[in-house]
N, CA and C atoms as an extended XYZ file, in Angstrom:
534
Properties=species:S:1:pos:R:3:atomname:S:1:resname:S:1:resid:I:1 pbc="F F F"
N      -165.445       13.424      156.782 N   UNK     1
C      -164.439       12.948      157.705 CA  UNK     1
C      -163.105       13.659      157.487 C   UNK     1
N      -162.693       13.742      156.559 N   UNK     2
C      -161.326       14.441      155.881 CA  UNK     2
C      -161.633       15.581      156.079 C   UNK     2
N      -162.450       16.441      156.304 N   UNK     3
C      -162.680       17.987      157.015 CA  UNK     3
C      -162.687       18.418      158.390 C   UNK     3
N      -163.158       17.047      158.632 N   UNK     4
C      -163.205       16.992      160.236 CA  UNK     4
C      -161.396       17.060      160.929 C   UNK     4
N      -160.935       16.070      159.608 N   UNK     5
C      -159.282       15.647      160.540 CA  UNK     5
C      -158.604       17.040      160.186 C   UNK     5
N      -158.925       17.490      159.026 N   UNK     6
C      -158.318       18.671      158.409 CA  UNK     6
C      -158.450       19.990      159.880 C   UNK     6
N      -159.852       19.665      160.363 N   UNK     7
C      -160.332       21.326      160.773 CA  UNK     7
C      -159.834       21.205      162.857 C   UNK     7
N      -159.160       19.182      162.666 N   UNK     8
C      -158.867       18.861      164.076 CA  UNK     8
C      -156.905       19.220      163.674 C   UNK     8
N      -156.505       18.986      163.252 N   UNK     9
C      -154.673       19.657      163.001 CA  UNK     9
C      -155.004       21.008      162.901 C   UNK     9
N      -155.589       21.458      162.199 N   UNK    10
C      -155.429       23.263      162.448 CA  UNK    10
C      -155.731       23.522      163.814 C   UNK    10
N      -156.608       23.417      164.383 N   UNK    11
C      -157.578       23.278      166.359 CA  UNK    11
C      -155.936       23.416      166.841 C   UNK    11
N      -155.282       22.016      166.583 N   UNK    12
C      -154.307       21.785      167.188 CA  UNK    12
C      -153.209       22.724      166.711 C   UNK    12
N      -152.868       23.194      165.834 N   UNK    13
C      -151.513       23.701      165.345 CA  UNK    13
C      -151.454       25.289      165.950 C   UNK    13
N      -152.785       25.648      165.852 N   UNK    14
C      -153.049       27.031      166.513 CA  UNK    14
C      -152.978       27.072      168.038 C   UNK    14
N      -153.732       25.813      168.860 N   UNK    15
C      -154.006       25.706      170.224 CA  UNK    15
C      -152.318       26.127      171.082 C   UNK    15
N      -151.121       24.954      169.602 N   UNK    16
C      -149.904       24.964      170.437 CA  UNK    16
C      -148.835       26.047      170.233 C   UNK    16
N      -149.290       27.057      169.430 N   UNK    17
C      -148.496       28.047      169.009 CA  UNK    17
C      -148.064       28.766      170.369 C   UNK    17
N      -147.237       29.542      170.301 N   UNK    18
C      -146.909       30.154      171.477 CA  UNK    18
C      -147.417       31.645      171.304 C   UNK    18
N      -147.505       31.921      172.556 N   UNK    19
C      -148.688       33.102      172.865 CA  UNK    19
C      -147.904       34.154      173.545 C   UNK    19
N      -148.320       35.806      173.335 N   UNK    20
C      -147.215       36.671      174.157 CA  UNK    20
C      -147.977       36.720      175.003 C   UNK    20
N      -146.913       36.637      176.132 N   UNK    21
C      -147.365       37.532      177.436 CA  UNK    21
C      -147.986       38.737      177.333 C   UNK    21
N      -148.969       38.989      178.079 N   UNK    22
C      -149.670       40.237      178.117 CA  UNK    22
C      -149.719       40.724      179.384 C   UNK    22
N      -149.022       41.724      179.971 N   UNK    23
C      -148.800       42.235      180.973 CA  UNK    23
C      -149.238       43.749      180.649 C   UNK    23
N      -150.338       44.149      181.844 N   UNK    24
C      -150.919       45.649      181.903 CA  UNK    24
C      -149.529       46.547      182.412 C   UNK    24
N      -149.731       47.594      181.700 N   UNK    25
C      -148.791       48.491      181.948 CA  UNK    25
C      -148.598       49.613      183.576 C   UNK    25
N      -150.160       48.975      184.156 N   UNK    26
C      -150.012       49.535      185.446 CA  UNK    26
C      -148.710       48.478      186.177 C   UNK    26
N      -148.953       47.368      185.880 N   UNK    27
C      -148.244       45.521      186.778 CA  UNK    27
C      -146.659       46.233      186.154 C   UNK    27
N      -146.388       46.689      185.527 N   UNK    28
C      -145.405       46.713      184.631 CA  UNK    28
C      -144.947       48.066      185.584 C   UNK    28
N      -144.872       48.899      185.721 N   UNK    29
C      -144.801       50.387      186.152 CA  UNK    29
C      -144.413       49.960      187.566 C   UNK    29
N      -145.285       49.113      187.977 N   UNK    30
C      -145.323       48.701      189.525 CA  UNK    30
C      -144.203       47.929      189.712 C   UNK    30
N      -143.399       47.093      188.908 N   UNK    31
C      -142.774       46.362      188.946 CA  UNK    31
C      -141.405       46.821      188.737 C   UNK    31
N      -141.404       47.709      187.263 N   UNK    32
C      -140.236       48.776      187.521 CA  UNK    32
C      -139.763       49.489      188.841 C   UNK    32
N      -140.887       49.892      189.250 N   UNK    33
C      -141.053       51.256      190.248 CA  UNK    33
C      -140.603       50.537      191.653 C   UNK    33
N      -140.833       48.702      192.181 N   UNK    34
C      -139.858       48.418      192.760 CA  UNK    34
C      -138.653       47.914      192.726 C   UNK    34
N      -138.463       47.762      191.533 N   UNK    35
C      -136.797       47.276      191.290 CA  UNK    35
C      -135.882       48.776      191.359 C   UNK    35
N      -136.395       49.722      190.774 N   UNK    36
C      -135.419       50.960      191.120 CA  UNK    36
C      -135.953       51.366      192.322 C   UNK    36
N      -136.652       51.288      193.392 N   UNK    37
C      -136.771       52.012      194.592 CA  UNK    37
C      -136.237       51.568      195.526 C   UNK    37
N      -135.521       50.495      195.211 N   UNK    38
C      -134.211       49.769      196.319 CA  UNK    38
C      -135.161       49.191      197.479 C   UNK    38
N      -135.832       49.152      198.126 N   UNK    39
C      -136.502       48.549      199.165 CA  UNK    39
C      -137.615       47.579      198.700 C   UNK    39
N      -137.169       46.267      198.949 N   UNK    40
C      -137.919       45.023      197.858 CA  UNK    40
C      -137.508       43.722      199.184 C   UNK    40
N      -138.933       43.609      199.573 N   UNK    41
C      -139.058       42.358      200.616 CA  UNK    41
C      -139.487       40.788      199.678 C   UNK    41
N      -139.412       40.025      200.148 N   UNK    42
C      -139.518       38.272      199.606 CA  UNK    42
C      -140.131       37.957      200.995 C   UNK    42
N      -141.129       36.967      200.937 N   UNK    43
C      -141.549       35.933      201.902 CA  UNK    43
C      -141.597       34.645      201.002 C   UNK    43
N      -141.109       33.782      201.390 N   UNK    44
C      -141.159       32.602      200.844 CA  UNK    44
C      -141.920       31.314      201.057 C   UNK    44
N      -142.546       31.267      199.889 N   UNK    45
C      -143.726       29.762      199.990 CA  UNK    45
C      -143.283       28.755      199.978 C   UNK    45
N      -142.567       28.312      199.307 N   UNK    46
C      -141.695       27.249      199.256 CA  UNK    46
C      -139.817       26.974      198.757 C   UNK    46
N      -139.674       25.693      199.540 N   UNK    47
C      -138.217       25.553      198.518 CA  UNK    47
C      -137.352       24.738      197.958 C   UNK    47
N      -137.039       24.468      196.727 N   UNK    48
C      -136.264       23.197      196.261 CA  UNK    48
C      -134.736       22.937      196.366 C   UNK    48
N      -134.520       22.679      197.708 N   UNK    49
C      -132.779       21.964      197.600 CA  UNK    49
C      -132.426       21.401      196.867 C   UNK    49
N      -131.315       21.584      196.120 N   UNK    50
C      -130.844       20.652      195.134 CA  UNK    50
C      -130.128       19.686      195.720 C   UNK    50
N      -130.475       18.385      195.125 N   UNK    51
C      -129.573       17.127      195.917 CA  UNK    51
C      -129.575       16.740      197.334 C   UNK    51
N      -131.218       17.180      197.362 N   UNK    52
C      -131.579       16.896      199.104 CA  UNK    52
C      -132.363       15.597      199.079 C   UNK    52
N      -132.190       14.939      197.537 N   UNK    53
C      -132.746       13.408      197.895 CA  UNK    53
C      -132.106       12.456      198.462 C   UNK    53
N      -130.817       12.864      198.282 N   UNK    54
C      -129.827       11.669      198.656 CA  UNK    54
C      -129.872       11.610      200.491 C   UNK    54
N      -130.465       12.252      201.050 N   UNK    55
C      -130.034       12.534      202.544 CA  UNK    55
C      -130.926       12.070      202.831 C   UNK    55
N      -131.929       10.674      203.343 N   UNK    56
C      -132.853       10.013      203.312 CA  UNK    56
C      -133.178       10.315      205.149 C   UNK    56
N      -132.327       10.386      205.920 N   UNK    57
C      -132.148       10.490      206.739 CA  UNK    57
C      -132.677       12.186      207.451 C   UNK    57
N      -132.870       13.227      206.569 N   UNK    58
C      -132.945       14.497      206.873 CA  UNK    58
C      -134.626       14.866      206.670 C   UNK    58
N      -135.124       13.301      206.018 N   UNK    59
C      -136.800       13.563      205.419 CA  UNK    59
C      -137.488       14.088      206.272 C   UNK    59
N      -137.241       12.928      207.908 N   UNK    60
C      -138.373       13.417      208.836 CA  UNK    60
C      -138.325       14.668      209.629 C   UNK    60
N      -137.374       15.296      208.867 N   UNK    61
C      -137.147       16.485      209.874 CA  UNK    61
C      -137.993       17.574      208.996 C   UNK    61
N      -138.307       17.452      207.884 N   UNK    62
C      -139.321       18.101      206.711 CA  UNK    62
C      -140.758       18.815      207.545 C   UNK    62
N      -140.928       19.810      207.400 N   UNK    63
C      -142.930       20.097      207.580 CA  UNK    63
C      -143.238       19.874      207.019 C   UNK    63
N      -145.173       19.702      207.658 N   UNK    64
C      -145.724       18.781      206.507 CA  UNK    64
C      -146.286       19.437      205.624 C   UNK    64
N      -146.753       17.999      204.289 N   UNK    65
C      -146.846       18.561      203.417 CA  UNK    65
C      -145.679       18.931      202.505 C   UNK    65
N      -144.804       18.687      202.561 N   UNK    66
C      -142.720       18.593      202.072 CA  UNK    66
C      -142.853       16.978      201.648 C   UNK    66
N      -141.799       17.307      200.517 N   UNK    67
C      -140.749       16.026      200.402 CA  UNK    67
C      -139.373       16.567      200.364 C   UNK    67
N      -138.598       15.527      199.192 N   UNK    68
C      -137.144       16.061      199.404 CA  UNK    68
C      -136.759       16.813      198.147 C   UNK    68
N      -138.357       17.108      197.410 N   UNK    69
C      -137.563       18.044      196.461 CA  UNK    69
C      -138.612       19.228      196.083 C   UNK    69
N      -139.442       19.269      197.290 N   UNK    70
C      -140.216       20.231      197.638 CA  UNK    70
C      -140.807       20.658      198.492 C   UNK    70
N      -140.084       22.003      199.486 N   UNK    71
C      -140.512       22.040      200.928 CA  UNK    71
C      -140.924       22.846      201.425 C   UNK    71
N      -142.645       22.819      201.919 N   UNK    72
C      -143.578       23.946      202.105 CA  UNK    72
C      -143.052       25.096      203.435 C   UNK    72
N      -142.796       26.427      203.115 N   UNK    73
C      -142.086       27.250      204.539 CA  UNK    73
C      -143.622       27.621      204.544 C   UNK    73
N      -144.900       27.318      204.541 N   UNK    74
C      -146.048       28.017      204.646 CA  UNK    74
C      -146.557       28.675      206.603 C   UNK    74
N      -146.215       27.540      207.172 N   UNK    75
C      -146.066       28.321      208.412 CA  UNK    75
C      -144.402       28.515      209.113 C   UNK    75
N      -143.672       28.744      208.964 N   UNK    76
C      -142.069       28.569      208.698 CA  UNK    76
C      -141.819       30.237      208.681 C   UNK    76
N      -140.766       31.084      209.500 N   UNK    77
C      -141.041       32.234      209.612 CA  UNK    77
C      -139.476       32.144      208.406 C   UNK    77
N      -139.506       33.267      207.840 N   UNK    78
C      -138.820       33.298      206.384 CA  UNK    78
C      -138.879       34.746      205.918 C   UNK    78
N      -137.655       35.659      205.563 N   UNK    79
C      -137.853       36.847      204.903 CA  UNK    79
C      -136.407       37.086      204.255 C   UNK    79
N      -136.577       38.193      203.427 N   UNK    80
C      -135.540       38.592      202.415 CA  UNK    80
C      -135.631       40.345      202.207 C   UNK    80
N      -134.732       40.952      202.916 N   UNK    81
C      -135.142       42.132      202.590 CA  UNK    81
C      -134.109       43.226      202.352 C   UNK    81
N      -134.483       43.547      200.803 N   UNK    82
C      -133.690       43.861      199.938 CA  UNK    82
C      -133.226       45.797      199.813 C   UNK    82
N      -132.526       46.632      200.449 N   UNK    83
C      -132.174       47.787      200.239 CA  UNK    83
C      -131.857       48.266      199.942 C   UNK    83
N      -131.313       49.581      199.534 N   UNK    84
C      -130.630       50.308      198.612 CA  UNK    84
C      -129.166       49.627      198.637 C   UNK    84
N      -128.292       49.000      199.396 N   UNK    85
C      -127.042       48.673      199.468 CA  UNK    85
C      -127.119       47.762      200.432 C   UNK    85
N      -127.934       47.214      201.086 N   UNK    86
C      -127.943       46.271      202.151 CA  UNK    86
C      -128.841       45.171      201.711 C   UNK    86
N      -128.471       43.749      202.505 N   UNK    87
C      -129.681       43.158      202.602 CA  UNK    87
C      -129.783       42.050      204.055 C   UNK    87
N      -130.753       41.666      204.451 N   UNK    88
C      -131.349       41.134      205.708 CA  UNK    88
C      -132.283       39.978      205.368 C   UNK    88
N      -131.278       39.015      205.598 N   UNK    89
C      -132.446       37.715      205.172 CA  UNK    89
C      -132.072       36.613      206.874 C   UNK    89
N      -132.924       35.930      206.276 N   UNK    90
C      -133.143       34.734      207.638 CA  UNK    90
C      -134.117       34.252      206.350 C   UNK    90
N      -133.830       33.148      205.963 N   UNK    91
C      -134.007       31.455      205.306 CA  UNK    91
C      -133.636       30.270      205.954 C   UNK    91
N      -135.302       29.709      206.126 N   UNK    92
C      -134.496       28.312      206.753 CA  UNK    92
C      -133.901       27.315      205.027 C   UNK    92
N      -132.783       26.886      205.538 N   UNK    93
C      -132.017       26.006      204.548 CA  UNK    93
C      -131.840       24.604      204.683 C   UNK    93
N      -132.732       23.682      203.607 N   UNK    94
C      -132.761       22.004      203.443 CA  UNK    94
C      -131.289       21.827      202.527 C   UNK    94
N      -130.763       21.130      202.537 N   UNK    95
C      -130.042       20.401      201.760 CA  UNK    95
C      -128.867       20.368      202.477 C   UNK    95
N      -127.766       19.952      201.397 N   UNK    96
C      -126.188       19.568      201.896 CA  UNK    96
C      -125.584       20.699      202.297 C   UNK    96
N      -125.131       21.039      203.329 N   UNK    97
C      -123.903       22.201      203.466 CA  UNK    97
C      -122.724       21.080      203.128 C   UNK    97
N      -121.798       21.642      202.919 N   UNK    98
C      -120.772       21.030      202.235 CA  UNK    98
C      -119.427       21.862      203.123 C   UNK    98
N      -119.483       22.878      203.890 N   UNK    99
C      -118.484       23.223      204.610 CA  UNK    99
C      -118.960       23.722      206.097 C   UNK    99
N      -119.297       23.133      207.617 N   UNK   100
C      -119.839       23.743      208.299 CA  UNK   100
C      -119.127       25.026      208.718 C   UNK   100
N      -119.755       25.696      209.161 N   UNK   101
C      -119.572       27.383      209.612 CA  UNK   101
C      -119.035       27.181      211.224 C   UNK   101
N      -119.679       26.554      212.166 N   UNK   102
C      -119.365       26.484      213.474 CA  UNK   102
C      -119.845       24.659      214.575 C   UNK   102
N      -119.535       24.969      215.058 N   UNK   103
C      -119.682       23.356      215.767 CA  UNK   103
C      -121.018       23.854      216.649 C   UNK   103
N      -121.576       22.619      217.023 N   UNK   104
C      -122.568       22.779      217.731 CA  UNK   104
C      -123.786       23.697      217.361 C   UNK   104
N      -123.931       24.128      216.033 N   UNK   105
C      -124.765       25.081      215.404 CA  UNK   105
C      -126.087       24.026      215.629 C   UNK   105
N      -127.159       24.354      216.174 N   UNK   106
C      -128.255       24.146      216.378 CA  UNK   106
C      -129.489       24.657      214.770 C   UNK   106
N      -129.162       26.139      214.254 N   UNK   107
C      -129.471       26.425      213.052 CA  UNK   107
C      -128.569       26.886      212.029 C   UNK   107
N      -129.337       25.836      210.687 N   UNK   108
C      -128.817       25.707      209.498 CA  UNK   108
C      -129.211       26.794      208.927 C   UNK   108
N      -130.039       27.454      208.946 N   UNK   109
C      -130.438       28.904      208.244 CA  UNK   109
C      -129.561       29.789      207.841 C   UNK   109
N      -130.152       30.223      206.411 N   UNK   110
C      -129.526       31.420      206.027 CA  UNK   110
C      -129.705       32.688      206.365 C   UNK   110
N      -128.783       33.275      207.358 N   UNK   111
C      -129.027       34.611      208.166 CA  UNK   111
C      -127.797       35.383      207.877 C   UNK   111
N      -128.021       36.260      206.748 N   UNK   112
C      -127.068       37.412      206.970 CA  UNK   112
C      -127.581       38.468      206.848 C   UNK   112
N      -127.299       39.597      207.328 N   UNK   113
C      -127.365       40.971      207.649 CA  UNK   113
C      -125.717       41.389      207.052 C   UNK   113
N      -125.991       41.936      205.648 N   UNK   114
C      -124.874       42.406      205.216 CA  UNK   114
C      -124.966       43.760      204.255 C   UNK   114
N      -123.675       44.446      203.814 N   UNK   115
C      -123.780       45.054      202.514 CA  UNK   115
C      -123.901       43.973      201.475 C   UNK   115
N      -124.426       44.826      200.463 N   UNK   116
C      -124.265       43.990      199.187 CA  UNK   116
C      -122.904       44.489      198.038 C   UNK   116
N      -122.606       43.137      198.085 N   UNK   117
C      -121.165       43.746      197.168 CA  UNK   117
C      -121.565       44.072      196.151 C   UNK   117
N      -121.834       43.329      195.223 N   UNK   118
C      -122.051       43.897      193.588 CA  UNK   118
C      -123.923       43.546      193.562 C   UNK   118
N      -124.126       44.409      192.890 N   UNK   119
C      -125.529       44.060      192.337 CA  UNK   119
C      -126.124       44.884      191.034 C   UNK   119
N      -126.489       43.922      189.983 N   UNK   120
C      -126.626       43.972      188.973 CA  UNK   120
C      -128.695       43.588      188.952 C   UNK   120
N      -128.862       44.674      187.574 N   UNK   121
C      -130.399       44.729      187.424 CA  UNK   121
C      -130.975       44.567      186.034 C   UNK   121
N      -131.687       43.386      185.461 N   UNK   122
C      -131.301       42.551      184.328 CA  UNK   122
C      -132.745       42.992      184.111 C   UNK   122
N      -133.430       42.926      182.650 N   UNK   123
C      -135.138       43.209      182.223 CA  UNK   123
C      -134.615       41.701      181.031 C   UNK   123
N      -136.367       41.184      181.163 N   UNK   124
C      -135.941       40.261      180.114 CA  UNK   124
C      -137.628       40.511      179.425 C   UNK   124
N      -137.561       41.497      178.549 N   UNK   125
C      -138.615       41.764      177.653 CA  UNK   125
C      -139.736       40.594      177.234 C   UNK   125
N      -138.713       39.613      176.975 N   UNK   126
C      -139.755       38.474      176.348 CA  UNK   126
C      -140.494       38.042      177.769 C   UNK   126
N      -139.863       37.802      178.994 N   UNK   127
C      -140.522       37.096      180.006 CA  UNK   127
C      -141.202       37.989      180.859 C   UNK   127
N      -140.952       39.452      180.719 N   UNK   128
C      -141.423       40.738      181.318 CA  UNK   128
C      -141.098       40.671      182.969 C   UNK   128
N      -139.874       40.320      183.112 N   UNK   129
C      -139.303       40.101      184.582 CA  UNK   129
C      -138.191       40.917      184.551 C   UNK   129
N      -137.774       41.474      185.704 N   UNK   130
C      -136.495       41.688      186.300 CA  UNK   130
C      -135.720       40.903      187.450 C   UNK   130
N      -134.823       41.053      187.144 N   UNK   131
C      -133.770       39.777      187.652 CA  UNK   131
C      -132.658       40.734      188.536 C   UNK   131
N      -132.547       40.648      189.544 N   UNK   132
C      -131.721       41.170      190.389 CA  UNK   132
C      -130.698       40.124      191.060 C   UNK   132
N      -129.257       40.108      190.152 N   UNK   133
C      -127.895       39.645      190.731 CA  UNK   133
C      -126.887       39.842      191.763 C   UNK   133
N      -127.186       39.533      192.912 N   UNK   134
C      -126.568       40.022      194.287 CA  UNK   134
C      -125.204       38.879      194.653 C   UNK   134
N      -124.069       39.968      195.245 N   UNK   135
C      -123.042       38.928      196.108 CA  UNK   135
C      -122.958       40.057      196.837 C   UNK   135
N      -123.086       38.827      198.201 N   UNK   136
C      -123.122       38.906      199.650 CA  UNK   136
C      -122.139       38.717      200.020 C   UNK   136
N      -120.862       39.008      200.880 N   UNK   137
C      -119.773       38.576      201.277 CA  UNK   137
C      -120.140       38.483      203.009 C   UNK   137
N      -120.304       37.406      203.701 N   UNK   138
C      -120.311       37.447      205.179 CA  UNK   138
C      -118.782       37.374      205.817 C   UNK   138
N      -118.981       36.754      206.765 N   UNK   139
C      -117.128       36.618      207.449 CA  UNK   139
C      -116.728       35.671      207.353 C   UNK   139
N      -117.403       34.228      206.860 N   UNK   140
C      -117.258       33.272      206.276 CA  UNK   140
C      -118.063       32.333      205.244 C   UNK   140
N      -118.451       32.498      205.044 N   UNK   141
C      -119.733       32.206      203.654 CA  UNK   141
C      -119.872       33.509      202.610 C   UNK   141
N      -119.734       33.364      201.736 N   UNK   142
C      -120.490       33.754      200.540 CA  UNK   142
C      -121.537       33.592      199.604 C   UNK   142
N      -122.433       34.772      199.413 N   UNK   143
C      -123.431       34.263      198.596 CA  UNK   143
C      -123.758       34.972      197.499 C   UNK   143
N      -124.070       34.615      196.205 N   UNK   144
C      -124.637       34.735      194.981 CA  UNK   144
C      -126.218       33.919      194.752 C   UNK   144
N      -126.942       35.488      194.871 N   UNK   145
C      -128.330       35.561      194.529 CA  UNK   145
C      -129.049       35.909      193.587 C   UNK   145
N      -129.794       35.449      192.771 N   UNK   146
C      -130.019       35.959      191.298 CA  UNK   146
C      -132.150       35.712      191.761 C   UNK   146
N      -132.029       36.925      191.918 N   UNK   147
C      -133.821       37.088      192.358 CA  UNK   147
C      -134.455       38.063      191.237 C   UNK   147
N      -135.200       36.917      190.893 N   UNK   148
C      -136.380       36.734      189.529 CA  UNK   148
C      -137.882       37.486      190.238 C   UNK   148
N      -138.068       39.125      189.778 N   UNK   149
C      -139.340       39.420      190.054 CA  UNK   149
C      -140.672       39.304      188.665 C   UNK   149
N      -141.073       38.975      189.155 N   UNK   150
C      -142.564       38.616      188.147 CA  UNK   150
C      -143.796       39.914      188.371 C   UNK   150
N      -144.365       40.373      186.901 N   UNK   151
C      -145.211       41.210      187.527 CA  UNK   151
C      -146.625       41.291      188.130 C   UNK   151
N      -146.866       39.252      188.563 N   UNK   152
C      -147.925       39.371      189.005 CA  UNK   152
C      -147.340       39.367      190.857 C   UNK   152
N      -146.470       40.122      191.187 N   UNK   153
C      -145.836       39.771      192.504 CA  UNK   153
C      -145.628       38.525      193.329 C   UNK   153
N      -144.914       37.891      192.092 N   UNK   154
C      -144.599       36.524      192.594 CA  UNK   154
C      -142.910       36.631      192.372 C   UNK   154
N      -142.159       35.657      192.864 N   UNK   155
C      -140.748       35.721      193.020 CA  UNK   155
C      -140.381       34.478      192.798 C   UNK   155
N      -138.469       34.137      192.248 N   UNK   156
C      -137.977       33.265      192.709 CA  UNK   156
C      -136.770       33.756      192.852 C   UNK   156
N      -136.261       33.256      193.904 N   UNK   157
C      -134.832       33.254      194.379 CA  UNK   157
C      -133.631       32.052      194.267 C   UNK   157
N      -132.803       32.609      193.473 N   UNK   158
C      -131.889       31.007      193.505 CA  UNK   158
C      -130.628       31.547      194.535 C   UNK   158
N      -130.169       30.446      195.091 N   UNK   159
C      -129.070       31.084      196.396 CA  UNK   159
C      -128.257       30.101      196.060 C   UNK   159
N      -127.025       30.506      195.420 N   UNK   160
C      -125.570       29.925      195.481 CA  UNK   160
C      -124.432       30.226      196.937 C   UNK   160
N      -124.071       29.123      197.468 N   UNK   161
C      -123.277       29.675      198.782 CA  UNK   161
C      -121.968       28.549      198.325 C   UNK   161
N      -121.115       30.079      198.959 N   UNK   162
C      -119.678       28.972      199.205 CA  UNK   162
C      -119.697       27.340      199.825 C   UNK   162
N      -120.686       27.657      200.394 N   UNK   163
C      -120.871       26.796      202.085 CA  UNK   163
C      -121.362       25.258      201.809 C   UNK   163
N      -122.497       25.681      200.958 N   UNK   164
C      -123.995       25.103      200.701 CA  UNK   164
C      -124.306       24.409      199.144 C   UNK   164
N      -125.179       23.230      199.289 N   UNK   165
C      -125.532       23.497      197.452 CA  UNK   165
C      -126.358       24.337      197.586 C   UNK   165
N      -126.856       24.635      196.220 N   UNK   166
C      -127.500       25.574      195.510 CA  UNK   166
C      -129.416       25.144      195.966 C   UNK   166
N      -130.504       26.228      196.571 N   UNK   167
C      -132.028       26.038      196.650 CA  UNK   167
C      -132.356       27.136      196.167 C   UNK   167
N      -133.123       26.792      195.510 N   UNK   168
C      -134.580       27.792      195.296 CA  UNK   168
C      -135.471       27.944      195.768 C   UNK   168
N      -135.932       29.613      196.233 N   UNK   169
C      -137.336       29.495      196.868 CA  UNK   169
C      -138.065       30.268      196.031 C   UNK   169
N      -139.524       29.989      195.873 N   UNK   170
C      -140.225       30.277      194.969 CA  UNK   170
C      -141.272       31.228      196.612 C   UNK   170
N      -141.686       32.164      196.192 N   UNK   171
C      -142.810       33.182      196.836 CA  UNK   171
C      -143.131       34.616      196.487 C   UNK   171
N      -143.545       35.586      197.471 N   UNK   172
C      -144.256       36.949      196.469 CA  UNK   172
C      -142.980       37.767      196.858 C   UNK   172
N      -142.962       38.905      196.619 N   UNK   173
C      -142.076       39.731      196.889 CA  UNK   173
C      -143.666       41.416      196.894 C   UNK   173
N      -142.999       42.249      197.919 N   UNK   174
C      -143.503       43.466      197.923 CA  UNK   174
C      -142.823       44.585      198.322 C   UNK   174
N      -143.204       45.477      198.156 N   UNK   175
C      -142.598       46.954      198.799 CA  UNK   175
C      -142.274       47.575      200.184 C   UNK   175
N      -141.020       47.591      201.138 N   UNK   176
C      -141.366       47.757      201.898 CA  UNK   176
C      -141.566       49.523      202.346 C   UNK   176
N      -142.648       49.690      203.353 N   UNK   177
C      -142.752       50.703      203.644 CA  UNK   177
C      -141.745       51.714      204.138 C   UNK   177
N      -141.347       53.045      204.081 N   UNK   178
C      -140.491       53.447      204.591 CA  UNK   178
C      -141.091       54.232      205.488 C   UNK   178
């Protein structure tokens, strides 16, 4: 019995150790090879508004399959597309705006077609991601984007706006053709 408990804590002490990432060096190459080639698209699967529980009132306007702190864009048209100095997004946006932009605005979406002011290109060895730090300046909103590429071509995007609280959308990101 005392070998058994002995040989069940080791099972366990090993099971919870932490494990490296193992990423093939082709996923890796590929992943470099679009963060420096400046042309880097996002479609987005889903997205978490922050502090979109409190708006009880904004639920039924959700697709289905959504709540208020997770909201499927699976048929929802959605893109992010990232260029050497430009970028072109259209995001639909759940949560609080906190300063409206215009009266009578029918869409809440995030649509700018802009330069990119500063942008910064981050490697994080241990997590084997690159992190791309963008500000957007429009004609009235501002945005700070910090987009997390993964090298199984998965993405997340966090979007800070003057305007807006803060969502995340989680989806793939790929190459666009030139």
């Amino acid at each position: 019995m005392m070998r058994f408990c002995f040989g069940f804590v080791v099972l366990i002490l090993f099971g919870c150790a932490s494990k490296e990432l193992v990423v093939s060096e082709k996923k890796m190459s590929n992943l470099k090879e679009a963060v420096y080639s400046k042309n880097i698209a996002f479609e987005g699967r889903s997205a978490s508004p922050l502090r979109f529980g409190n708006n009880l009132s904004a639920y039924n306007t959700l697709p289905p399959g959504s709540n208020q702190a997770f909201v499927n864009l699976a048929n929802i048209y959605n893109y992010v597309k990232i260029y050497k100095d430009s970028i072109s997004m259209d995001l639909p946006f759940y949560g609080e705006q906190r300063i409206i932009n215009a009266y009578s605005s029918d869409d809440n979406s995030l649509i700018f077609h802009q330069k990119i002011d500063e942008k910064t290109i981050v490697f994080d060895p241990k997590k084997k991601t690159y992190t791309l730090k963008l500000l957007v300046r429009g004609r009235q909103e501002s945005l700070r984007i910090s987009y997390t590429l993964h090298p199984n071509k998965t993405a997340q995007m966090v979007v800070n706006s003057t305007h807006r609280n803060a969502i995340t959308y989680r989806g793939d990101w790929f190459l666009i053709k030139e």
